[in-house]
N, C-alpha and C positions, 0 to 999 in steps of 0.2 A: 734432184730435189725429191725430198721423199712427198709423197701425194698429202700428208696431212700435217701443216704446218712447216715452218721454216727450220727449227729445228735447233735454234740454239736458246739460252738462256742461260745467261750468264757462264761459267767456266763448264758447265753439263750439259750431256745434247738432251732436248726437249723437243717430243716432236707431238706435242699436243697441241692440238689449233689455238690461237690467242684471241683472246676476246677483249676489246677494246671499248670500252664502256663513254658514252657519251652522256653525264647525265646530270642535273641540278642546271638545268637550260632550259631556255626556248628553243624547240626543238629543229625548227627549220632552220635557222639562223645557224645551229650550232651545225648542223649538218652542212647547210652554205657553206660556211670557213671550212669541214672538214674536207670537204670536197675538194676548195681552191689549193689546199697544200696533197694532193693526192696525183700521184703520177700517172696518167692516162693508162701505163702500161700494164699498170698492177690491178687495173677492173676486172681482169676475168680471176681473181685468183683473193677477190675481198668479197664477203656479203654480208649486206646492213641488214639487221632487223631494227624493225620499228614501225610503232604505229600506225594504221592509216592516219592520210590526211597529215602525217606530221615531215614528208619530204618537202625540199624546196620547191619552186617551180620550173627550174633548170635543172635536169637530173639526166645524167647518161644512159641512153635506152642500155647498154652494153654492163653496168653496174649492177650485181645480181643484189634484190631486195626482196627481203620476204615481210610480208604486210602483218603485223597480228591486227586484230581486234580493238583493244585496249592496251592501255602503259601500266602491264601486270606490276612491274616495282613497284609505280608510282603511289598506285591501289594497295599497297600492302602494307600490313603494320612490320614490315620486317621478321615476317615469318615464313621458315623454307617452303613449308609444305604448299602455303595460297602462292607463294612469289614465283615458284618454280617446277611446280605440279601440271601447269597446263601449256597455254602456248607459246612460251622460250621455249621450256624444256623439251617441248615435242617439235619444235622446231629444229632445235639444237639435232635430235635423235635425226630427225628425217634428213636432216644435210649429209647425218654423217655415212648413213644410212647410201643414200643417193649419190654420195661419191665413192666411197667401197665398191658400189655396183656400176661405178664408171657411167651413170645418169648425168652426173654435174662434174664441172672440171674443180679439181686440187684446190682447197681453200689453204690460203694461208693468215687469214684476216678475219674474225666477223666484228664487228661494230654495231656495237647494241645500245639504239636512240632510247634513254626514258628521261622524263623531267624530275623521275623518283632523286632525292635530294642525300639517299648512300644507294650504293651498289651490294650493302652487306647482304642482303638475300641471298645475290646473286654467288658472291663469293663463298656463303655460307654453303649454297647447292653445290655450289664446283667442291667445294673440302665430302662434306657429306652423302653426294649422292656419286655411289660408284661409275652407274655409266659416265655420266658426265665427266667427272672430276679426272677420270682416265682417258680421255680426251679432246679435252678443253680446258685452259689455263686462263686464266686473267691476268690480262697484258701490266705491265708496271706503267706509270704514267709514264707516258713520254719515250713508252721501248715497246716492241712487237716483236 
């Protein structure tokens, strides 16, 4: 398995990490269910970002989360530069950053909690901002 994402997508290999967007919800709740259909074995190899205060109260110590601040989408008029400038984007950098350097084990998943009602920022920074958009992809609903 190559260390950075699974690697297919559709009839081309893509080995850009997927990002799995959870958003136009209550965010615990929506995280709850995602959880219940999630295979225990695939926790070292998923990690949620999402705000504090916004996980359930049953959450697998073993499940890597990284906490922002604020639900930057949610906050934004749908503009790259405020939605994706601070802490996704530098969150996004340090993962990728920290598993290059063999710090963190091989993501194939991250899952990004916001109640922001599109994700377009988000997709807009994956097209337009080089580091990112070279790797990291936005999952299709319903595919990783």
């Amino acid at each position: 398995m190559h260390p950075f994402g699974s690697g297919l997508q559709g009839n081309a290999r893509d080995y850009r990490i997927a990002i799995q967007a959870l958003h136009d919800c209550e965010l615990q709740a929506a995280l709850a269910q995602w959880l219940v259909g999630l295979d225990p074995s695939c926790y070292k190899t998923v990690v949620v970002i999402a705000p504090v205060g916004s996980l359930p109260d049953v959450w697998p110590e073993s499940l890597r989360v990284i906490h922002t601040k604020s639900d930057e989408l949610a906050s934004s008029d749908a503009c790259l530069c405020c939605a994706m400038s601070n802490e996704i984007s530098d969150a996004l950098r340090q993962l990728f950053f920290a598993v290059l350097r063999k710090q963190q084990p091989a993501v194939d998943l991250i899952v990004l909690a916001t109640s922001a009602s599109s994700i377009e920022p988000l997709a807009l920074a994956l097209k337009h901002a080089p580091f990112l958009g070279q790797r990291y992809r936005l999952a299709e609903a319903g595919s990783v």
